[in-house]
N, CA, C and O atoms as CSV, one atom per row, in Angstrom:
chain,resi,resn,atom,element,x,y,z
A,1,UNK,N,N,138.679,140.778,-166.686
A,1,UNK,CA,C,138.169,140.921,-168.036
A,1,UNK,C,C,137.208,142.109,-168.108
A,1,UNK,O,O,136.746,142.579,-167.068
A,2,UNK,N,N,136.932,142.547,-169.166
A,2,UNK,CA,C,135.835,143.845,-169.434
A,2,UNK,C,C,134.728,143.786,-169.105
A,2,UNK,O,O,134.139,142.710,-169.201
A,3,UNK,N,N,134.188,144.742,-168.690
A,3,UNK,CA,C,132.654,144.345,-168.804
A,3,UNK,C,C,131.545,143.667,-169.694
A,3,UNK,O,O,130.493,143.210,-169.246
A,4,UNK,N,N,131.983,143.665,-171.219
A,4,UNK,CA,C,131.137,142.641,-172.165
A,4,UNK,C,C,131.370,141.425,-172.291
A,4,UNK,O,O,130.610,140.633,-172.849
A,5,UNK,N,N,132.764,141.070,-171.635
A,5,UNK,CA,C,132.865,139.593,-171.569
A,5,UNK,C,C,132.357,138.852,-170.486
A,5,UNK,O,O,132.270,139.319,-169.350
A,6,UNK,N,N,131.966,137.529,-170.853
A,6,UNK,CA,C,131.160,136.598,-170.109
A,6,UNK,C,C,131.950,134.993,-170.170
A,6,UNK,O,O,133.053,134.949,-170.716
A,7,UNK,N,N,131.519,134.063,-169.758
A,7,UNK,CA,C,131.997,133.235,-169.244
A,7,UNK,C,C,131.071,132.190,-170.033
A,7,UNK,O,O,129.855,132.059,-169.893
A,8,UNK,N,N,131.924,131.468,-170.902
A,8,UNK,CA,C,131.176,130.177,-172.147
A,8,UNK,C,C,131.633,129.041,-171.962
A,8,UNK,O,O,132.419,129.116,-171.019
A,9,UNK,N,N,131.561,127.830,-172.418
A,9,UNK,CA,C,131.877,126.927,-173.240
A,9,UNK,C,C,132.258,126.375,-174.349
A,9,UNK,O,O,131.395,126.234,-175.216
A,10,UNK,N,N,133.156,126.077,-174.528
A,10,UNK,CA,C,133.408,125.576,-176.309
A,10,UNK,C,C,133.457,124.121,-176.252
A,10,UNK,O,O,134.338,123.604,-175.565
A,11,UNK,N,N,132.496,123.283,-176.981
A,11,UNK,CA,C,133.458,121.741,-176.934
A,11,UNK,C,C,134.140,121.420,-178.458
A,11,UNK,O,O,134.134,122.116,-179.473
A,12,UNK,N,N,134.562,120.461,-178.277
A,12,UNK,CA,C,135.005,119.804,-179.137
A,12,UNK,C,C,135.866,118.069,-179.215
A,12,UNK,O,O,136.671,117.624,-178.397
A,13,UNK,N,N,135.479,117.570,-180.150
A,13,UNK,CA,C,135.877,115.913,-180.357
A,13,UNK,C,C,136.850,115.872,-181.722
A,13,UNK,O,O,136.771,116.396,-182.833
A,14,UNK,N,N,137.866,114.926,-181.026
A,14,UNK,CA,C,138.591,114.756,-182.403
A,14,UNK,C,C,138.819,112.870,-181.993
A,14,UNK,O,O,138.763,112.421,-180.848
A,15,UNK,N,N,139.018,112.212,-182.989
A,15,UNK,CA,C,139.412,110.823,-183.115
A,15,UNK,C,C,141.169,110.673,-183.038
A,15,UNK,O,O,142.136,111.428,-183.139
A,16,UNK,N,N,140.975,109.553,-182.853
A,16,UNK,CA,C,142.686,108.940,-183.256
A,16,UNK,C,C,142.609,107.626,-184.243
A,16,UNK,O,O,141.683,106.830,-184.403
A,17,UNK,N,N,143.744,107.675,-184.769
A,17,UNK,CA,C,143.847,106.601,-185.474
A,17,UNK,C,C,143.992,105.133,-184.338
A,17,UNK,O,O,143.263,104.143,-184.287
A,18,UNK,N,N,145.422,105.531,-183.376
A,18,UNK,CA,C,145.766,104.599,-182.999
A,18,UNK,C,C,146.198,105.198,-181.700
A,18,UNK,O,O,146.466,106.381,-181.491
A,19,UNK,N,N,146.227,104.029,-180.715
A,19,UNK,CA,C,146.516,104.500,-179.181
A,19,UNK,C,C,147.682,104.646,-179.240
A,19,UNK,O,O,148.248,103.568,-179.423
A,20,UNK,N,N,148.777,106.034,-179.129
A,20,UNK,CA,C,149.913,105.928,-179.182
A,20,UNK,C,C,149.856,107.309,-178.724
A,20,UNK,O,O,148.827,107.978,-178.816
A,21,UNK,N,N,151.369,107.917,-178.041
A,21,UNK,CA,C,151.339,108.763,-177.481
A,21,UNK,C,C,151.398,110.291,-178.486
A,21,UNK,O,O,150.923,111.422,-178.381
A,22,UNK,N,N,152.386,109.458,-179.610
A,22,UNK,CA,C,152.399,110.955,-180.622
A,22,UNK,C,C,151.375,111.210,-181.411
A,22,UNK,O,O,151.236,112.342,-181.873
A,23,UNK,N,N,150.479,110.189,-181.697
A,23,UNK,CA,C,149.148,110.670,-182.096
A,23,UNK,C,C,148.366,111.209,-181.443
A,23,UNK,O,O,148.002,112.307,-181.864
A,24,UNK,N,N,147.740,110.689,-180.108
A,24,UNK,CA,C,146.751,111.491,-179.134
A,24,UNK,C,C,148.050,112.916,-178.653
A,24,UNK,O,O,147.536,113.791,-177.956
A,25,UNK,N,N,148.855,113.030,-178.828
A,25,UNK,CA,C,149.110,114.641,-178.559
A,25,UNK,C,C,149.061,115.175,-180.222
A,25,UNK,O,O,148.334,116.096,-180.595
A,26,UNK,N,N,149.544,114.770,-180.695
A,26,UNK,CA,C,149.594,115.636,-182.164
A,26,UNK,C,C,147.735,115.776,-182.728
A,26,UNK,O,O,147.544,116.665,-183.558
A,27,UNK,N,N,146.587,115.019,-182.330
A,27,UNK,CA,C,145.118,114.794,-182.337
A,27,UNK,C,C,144.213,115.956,-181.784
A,27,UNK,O,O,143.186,116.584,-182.042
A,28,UNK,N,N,145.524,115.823,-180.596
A,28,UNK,CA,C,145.036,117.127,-179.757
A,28,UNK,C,C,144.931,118.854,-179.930
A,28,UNK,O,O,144.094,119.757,-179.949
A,29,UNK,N,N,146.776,118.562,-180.065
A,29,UNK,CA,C,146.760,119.840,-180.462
A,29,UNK,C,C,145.996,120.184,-181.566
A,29,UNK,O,O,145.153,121.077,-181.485
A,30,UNK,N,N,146.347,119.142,-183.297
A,30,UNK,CA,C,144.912,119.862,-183.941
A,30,UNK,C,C,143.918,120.176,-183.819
A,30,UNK,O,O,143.312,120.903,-184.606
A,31,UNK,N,N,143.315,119.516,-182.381
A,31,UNK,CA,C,142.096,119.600,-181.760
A,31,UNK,C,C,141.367,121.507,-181.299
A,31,UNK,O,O,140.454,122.290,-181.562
A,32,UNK,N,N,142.915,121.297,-180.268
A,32,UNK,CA,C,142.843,123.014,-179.793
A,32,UNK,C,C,143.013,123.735,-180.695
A,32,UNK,O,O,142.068,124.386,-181.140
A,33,UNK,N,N,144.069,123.811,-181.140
A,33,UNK,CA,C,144.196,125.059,-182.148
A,33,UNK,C,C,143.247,124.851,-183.412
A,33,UNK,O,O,144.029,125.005,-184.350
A,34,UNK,N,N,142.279,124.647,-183.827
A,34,UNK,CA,C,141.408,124.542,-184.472
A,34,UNK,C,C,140.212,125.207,-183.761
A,34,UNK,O,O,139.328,125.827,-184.352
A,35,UNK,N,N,140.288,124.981,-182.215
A,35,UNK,CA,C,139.194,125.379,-181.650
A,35,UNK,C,C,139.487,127.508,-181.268
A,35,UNK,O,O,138.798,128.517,-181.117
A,36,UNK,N,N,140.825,127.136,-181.285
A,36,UNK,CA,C,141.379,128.603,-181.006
A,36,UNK,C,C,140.763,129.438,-182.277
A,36,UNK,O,O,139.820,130.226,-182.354
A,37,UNK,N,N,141.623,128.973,-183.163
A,37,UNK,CA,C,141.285,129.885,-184.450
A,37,UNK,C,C,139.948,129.887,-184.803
A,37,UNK,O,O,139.643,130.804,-185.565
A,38,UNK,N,N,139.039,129.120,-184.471
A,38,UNK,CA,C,137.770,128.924,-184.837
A,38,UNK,C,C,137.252,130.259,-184.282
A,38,UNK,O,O,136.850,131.178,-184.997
A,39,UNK,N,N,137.304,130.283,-182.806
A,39,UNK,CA,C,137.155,131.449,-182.120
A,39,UNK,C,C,138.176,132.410,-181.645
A,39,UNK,O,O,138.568,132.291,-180.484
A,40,UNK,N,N,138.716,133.465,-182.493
A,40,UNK,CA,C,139.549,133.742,-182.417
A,40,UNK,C,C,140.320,134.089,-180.503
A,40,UNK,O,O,140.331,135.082,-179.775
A,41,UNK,N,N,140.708,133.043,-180.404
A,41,UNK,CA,C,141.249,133.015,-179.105
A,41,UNK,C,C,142.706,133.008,-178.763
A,41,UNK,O,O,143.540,132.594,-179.569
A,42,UNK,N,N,142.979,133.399,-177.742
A,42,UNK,CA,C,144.313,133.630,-177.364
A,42,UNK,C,C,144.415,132.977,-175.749
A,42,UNK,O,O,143.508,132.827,-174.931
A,43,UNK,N,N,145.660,132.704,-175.653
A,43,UNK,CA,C,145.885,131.784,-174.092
A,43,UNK,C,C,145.211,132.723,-173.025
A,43,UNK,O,O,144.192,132.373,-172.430
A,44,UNK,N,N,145.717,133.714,-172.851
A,44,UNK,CA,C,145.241,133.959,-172.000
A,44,UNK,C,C,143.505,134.592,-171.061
A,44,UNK,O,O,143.382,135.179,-169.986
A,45,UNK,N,N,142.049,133.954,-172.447
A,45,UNK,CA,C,141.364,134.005,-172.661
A,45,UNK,C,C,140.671,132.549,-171.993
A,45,UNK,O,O,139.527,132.472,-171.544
A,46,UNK,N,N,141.733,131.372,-172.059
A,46,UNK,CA,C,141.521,130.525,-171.356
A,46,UNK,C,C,141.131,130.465,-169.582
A,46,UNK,O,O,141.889,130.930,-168.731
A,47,UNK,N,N,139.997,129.894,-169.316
A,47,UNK,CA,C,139.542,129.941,-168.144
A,47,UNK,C,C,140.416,128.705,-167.319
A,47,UNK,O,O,141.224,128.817,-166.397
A,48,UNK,N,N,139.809,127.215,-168.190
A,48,UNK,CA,C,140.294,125.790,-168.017
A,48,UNK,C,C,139.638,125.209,-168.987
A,48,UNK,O,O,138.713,125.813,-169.529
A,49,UNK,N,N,140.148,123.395,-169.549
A,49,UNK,CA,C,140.040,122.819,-170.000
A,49,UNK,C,C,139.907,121.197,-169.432
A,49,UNK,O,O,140.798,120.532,-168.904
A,50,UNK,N,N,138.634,120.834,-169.692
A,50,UNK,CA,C,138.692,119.444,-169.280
A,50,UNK,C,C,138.901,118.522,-170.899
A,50,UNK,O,O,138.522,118.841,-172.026
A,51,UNK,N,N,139.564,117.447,-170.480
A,51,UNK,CA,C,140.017,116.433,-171.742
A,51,UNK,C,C,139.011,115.333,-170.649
A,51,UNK,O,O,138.918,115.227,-169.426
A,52,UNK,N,N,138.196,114.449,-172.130
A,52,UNK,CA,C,138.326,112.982,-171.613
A,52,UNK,C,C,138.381,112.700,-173.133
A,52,UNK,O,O,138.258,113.274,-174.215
A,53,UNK,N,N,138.644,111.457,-172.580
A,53,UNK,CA,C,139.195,109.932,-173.248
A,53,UNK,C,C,138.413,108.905,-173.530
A,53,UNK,O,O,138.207,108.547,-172.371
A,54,UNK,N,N,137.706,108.013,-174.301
A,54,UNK,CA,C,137.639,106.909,-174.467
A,54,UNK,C,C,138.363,105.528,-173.927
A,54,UNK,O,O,139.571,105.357,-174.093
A,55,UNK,N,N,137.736,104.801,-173.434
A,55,UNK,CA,C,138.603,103.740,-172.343
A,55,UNK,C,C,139.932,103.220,-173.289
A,55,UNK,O,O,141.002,102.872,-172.790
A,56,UNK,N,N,139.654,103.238,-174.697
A,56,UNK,CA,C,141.150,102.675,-175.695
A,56,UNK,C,C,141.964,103.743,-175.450
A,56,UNK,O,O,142.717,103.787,-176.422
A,57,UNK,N,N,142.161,104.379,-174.911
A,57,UNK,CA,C,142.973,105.350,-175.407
A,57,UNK,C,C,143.649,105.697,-174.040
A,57,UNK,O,O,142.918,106.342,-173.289
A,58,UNK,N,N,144.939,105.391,-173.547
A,58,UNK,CA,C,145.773,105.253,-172.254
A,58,UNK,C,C,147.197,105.558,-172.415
A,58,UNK,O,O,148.003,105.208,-171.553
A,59,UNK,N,N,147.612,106.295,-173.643
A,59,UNK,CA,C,148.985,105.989,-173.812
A,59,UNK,C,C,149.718,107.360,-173.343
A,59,UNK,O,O,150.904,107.352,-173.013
A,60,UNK,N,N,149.038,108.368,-173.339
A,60,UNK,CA,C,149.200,109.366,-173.412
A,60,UNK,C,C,147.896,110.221,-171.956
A,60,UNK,O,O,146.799,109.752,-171.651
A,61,UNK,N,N,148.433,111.282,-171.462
A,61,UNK,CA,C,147.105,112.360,-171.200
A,61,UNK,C,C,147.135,113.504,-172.544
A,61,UNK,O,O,148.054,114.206,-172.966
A,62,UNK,N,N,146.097,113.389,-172.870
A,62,UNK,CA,C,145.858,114.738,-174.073
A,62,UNK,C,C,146.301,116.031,-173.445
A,62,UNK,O,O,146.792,116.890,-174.178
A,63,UNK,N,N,146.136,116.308,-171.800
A,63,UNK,CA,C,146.574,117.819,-171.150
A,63,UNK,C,C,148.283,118.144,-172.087
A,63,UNK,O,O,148.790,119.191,-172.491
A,64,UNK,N,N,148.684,116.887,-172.131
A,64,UNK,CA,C,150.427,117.184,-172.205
A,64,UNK,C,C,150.479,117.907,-173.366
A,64,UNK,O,O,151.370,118.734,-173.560
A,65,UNK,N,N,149.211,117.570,-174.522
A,65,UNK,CA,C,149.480,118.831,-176.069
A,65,UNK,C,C,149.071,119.973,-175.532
A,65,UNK,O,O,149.379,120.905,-176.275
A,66,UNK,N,N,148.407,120.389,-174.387
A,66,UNK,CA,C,148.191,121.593,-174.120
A,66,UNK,C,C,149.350,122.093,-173.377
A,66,UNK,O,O,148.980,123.215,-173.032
A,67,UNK,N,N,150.313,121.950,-173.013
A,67,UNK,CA,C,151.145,122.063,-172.003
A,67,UNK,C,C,152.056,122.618,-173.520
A,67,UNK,O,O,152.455,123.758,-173.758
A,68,UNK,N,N,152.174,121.534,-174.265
A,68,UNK,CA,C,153.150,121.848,-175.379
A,68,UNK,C,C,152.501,123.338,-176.212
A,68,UNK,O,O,153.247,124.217,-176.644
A,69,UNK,N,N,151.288,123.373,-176.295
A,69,UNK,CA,C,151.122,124.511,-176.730
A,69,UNK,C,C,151.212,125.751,-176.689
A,69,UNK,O,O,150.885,126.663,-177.448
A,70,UNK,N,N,152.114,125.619,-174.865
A,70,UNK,CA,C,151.936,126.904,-174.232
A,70,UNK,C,C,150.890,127.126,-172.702
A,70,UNK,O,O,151.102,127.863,-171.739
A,71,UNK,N,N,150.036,126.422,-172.894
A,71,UNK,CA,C,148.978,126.482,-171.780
A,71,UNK,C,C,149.622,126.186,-170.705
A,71,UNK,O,O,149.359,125.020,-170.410
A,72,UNK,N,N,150.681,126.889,-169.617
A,72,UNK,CA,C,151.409,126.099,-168.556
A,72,UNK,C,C,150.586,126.630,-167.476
A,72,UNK,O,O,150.475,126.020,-166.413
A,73,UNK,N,N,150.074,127.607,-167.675
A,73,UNK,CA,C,149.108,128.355,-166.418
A,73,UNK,C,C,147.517,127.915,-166.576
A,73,UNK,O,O,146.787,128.108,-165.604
A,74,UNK,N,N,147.008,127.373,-167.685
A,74,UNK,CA,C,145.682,127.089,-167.490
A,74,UNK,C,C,145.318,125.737,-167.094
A,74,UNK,O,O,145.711,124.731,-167.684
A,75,UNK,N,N,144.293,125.747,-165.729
A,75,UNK,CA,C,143.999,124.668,-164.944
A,75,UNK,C,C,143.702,123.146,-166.453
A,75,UNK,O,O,143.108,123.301,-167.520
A,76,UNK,N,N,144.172,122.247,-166.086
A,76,UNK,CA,C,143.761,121.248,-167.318
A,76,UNK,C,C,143.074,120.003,-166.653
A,76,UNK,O,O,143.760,119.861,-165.641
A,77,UNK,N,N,142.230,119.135,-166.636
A,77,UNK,CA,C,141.851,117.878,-166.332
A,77,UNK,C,C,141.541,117.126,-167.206
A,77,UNK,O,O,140.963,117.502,-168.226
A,78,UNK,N,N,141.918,115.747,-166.928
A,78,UNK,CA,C,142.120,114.498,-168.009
A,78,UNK,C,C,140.934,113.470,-166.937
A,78,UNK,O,O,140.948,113.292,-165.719
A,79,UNK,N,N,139.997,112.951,-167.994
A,79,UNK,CA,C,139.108,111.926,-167.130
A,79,UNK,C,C,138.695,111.281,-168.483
A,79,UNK,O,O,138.754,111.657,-169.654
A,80,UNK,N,N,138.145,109.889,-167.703
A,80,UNK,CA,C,137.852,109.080,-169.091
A,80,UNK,C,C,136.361,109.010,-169.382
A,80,UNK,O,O,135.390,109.006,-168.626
A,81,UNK,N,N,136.472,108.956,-170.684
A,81,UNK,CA,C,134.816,109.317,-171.045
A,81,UNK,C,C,134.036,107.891,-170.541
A,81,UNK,O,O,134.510,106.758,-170.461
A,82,UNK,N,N,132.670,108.369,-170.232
A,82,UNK,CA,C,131.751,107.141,-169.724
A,82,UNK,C,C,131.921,106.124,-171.078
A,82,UNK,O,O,131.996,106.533,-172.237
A,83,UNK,N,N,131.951,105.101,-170.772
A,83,UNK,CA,C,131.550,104.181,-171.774
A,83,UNK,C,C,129.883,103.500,-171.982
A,83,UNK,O,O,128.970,103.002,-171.323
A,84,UNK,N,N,130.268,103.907,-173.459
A,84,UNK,CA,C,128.457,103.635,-173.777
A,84,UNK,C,C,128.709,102.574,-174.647
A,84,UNK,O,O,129.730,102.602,-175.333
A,85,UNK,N,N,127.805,101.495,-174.729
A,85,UNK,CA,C,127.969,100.374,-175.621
A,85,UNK,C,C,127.380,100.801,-176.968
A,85,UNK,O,O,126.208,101.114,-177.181
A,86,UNK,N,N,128.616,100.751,-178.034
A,86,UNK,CA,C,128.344,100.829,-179.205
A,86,UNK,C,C,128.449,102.421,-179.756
A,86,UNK,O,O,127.990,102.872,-180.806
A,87,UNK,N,N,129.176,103.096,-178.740
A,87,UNK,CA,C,129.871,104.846,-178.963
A,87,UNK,C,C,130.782,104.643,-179.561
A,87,UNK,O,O,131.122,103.464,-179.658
A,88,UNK,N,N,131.373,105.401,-180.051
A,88,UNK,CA,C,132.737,106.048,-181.015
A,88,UNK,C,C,133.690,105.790,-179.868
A,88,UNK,O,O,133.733,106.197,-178.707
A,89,UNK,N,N,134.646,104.746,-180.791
A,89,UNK,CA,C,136.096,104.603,-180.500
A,89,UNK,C,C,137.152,105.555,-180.638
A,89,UNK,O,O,137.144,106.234,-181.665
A,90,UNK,N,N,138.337,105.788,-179.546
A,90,UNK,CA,C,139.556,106.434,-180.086
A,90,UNK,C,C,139.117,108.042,-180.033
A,90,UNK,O,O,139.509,108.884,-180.840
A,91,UNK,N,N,138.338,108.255,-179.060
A,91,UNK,CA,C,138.000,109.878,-179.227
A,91,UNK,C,C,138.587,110.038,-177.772
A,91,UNK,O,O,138.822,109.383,-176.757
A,92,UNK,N,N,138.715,111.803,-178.495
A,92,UNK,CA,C,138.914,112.838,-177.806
A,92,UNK,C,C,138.080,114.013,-177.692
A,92,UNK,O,O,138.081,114.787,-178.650
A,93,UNK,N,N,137.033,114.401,-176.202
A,93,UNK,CA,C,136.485,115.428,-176.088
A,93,UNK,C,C,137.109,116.687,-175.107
A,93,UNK,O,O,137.698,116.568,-174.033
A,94,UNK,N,N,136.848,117.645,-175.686
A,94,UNK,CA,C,137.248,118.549,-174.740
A,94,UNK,C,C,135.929,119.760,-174.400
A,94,UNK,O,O,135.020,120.063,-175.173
A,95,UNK,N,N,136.144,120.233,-173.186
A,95,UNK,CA,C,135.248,121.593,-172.683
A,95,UNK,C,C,136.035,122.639,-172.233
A,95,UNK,O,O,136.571,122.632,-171.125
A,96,UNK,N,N,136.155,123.764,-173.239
A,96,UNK,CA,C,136.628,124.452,-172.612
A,96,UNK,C,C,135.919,126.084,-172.510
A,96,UNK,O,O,135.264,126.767,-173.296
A,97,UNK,N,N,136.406,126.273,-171.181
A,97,UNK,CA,C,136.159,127.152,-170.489
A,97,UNK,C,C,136.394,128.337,-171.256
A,97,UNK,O,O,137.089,127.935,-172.190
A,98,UNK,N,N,136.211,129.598,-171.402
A,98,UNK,CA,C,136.689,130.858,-171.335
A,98,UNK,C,C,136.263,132.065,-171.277
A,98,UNK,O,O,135.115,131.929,-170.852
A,99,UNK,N,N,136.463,133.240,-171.441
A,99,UNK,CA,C,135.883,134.447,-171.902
A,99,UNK,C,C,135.558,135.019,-172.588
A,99,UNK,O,O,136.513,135.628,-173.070
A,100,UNK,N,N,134.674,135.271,-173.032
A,100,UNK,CA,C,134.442,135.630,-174.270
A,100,UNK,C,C,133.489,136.438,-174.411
A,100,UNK,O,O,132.473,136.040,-173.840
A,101,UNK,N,N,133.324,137.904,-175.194
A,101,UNK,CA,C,132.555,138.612,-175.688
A,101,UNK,C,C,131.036,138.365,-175.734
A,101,UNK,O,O,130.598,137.545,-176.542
A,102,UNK,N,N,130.046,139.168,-174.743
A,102,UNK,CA,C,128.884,139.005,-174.913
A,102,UNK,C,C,127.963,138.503,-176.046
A,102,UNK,O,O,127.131,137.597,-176.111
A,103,UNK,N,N,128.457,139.501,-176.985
A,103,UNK,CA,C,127.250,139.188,-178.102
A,103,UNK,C,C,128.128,137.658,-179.198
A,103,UNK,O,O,127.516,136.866,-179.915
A,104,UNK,N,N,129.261,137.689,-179.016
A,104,UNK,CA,C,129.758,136.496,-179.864
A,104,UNK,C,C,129.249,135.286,-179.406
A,104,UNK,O,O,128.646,135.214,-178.335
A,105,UNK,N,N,129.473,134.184,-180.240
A,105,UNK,CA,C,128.550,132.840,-180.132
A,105,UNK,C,C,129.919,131.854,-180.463
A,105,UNK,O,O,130.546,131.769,-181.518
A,106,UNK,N,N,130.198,130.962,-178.831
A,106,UNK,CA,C,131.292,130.090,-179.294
A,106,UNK,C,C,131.129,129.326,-180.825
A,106,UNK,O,O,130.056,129.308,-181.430
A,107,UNK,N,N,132.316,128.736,-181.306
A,107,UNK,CA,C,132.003,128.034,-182.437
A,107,UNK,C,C,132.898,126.807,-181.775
A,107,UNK,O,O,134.034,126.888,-181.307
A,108,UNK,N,N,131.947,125.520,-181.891
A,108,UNK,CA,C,132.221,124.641,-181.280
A,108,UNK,C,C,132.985,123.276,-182.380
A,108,UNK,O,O,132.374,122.999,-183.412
A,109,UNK,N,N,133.888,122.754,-182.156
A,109,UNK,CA,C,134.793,121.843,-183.313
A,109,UNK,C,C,135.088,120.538,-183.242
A,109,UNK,O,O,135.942,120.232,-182.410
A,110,UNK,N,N,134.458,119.410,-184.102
A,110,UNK,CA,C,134.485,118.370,-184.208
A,110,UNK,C,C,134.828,118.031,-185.071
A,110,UNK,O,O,134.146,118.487,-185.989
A,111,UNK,N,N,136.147,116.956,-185.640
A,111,UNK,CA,C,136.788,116.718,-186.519
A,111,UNK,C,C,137.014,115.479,-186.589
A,111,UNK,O,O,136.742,114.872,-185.554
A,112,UNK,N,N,137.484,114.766,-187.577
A,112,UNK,CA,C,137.439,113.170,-188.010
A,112,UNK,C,C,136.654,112.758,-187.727
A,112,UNK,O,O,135.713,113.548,-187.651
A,113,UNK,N,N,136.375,111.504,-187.399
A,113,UNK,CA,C,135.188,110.852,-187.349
A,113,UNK,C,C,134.401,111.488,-185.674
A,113,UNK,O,O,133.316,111.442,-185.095
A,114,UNK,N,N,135.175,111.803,-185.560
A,114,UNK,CA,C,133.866,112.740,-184.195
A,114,UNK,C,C,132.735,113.691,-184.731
A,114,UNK,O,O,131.669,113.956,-184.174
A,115,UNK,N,N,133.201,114.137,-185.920
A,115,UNK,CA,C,131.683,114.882,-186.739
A,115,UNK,C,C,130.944,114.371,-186.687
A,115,UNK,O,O,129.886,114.904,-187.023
A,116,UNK,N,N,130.929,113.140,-186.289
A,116,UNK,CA,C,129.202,112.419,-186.208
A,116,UNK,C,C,128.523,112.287,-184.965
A,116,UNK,O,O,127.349,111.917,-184.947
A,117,UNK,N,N,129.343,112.637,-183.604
A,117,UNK,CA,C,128.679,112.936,-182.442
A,117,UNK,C,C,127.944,114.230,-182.559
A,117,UNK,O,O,127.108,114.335,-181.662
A,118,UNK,N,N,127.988,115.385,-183.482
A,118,UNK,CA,C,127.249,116.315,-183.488
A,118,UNK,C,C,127.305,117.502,-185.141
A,118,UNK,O,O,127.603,118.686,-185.301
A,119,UNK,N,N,126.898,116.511,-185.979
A,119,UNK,CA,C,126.935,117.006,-187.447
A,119,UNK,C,C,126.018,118.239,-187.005
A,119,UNK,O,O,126.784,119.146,-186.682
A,120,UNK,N,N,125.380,118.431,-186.936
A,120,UNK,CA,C,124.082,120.303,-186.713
A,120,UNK,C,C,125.569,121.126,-186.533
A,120,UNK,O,O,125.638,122.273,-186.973
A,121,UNK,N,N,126.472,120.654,-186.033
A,121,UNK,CA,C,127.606,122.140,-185.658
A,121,UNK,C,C,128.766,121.655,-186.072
A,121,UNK,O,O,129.782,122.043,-185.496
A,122,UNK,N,N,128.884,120.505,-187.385
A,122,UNK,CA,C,130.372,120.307,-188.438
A,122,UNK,C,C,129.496,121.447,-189.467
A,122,UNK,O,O,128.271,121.521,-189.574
A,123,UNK,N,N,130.611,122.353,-190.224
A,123,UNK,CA,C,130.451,122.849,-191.290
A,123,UNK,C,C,131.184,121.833,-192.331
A,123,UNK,O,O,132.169,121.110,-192.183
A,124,UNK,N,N,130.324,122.056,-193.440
A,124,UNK,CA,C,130.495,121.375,-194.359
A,124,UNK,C,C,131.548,121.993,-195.266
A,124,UNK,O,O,131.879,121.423,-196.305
């Protein structure tokens, strides 16, 4: 990569309706590509991506919408989120890795009811 690019984080949470496999991939992908376009990103800008899960949610690995998206070369990991008594059901978080332009500022994406793990960074 160039010399002004540096090495960030982006997260992001999206919900599911229901534990099923075509929802947590179709959840997902809106997940990523929301996070792409947010920051205008391209695959191969990708470093890696970690997915976790909520303990409801087993039907599916979320990596497989990234796989469908194209991502066949970027490292992916699936782990399940800690369980906290009385946290948000049916989510999906992700961290992802990449490169990105010194002076730019990831824009980080939380959607459905995951906007409430971190409303300061949902736009309204």
């Amino acid at each position: 990569m160039c010399g002004n690019m540096r090495i960030k984080g982006i997260r992001g949470a999206i919900t599911v309706r229901e534990n099923c496999e075509k929802e947590i991939i179709a959840k997902t992908k809106e997940l990523l590509s929301a996070i792409m376009e947010a920051n205008d990103l391209t695959i191969d800008r990708i470093i890696s991506i970690t997915f976790t899960a909520t303990k409801d949610l087993d039907a599916v690995y979320p990596a497989v919408a990234a796989r469908e998206l194209g991502m066949t070369e970027v490292p992916l990991m699936c782990c399940q989120e800690m369980y906290v008594e009385g946290s948000l059901n049916r989510c999906i978080r992700v961290l992802v890795y990449i490169y990105q332009e010194a002076e730019k500022k990831p824009r980080h994406i939380y959607l459905e009811e995951a906007a409430s793990l971190r409303p300061d960074l949902v736009k309204t």
